[in-house]
N, C-alpha and C positions, 0 to 999 in steps of 0.2 A: 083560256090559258093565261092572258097576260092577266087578267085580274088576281090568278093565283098566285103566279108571280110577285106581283106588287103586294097581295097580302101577306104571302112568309118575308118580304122584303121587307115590310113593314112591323112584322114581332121579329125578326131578326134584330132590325135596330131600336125597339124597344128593349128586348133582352140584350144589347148591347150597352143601353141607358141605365139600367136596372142593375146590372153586374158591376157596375162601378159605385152603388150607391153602398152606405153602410149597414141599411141592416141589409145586404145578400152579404157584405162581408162579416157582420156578427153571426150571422147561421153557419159561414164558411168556417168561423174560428169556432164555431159550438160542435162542429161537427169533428173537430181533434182535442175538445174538452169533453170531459163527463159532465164537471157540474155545471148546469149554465144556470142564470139566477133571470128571472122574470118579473117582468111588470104587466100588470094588467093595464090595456088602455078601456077596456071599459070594464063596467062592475057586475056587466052583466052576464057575460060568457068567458069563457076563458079563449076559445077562437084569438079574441085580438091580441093576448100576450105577447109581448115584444121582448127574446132578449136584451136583458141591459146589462149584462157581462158575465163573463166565463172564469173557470178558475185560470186561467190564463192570463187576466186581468189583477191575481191574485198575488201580490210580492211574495206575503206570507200572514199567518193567521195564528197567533199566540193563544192555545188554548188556556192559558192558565186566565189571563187577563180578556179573552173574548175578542181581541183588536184586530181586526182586517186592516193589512195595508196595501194597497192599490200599487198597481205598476203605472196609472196612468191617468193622470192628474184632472178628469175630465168625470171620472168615473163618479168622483164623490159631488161632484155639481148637478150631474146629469140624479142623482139620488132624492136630491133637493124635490125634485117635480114628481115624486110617488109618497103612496101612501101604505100602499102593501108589498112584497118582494118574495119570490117564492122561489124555492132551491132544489132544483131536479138535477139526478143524478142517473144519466142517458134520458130515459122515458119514466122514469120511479120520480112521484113528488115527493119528497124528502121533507120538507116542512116551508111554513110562512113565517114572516117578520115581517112586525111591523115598522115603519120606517119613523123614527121619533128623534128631535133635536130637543137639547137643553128649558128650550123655550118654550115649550106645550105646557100646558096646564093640566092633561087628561091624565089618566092613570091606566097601565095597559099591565094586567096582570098576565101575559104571555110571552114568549120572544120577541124584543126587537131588536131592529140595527138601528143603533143609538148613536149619533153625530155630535161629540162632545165639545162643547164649544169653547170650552178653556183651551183644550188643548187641540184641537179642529181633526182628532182622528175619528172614526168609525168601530162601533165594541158591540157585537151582541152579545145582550143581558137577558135574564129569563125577565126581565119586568122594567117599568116605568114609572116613576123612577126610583132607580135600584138602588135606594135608603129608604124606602118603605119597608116600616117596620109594626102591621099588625098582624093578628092573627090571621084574618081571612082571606088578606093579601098574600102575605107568607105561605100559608097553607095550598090556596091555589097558584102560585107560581111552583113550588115544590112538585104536587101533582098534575101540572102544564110539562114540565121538566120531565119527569118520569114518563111520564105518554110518550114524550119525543127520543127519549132515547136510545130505541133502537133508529131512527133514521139521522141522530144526533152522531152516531158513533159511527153511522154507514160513510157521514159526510167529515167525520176527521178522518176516517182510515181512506177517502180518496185522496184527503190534501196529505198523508202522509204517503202515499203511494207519489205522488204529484211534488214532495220535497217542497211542500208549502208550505207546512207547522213547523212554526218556533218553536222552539225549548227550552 
């Protein structure tokens, strides 16, 4: 009996540890957003996906120019340390981005969240980078674009539900 004791005593105060930390409070704040955005920490399961922020997190999101602006100054640093970012909307995967600054060399003919370095904002673009101007490039950014656009339009009509989208 007292061993039982001492064991719920002790995930008591475990879950008492845990509940202060942040990611129990990013699931807390995912769980009164729809869209929460994910990173994988590893490449091999999706299992370790760790919220990296909610549209919560979101000031507002300009669709004509792509530009996410952040409520919280952490968000775009914490960005730095990924490579892919995935946008679900409750349990529905909505789509990937990939996460690319100024400075890459690679060329990514799909969505990314582009971290512009002149101006230090955040813009997904259907490509990388977006004055690539050939056929085959163009072509498959176009038909990348098209693929996604019914889960492209599922994820404005939440921020405009959510009074995130500029105008």
């Amino acid at each position: 009996m007292k061993q039982a004791i001492r064991l719920i005593s002790i995930i008591l105060l475990f879950a008492g540890t845990f509940a202060s930390c942040d990611l129990f409070n990013d699931t807390q704040s995912a769980a009164t957003s729809r869209l929460t955005f994910k990173v994988a920490t590893s490449n091999k399961t999706n299992l370790n996906d760790t919220i990296l922020f909610t549209s919560n997190n979101i000031k507002s999101f300009n669709e004509l120019t792509g530009e996410v602006v952040f409520t919280d100054t952490l968000i775009p640093k914490k960005l730095g340390s990924y490579h892919l970012i995935k946008c679900l909307l409750g349990t529905d995967s909505l789509f990937a981005a990939t996460l690319t600054s100024d400075i890459m060399s690679s060329i990514v003919n799909d969505l990314v969240l582009n971290h512009n370095l002149e101006d230090g904002k955040f813009y997904f673009e259907d490509g990388y980078p977006n004055w690539i101007d050939n056929f085959g490039a163009t072509n498959l950014r176009a038909q990348n674009k098209k693929n996604r656009a019914v889960a492209w339009n599922r994820f404005i009509n939440q921020l405009k539900l959510e009074r995130k989208l500029k105008e």
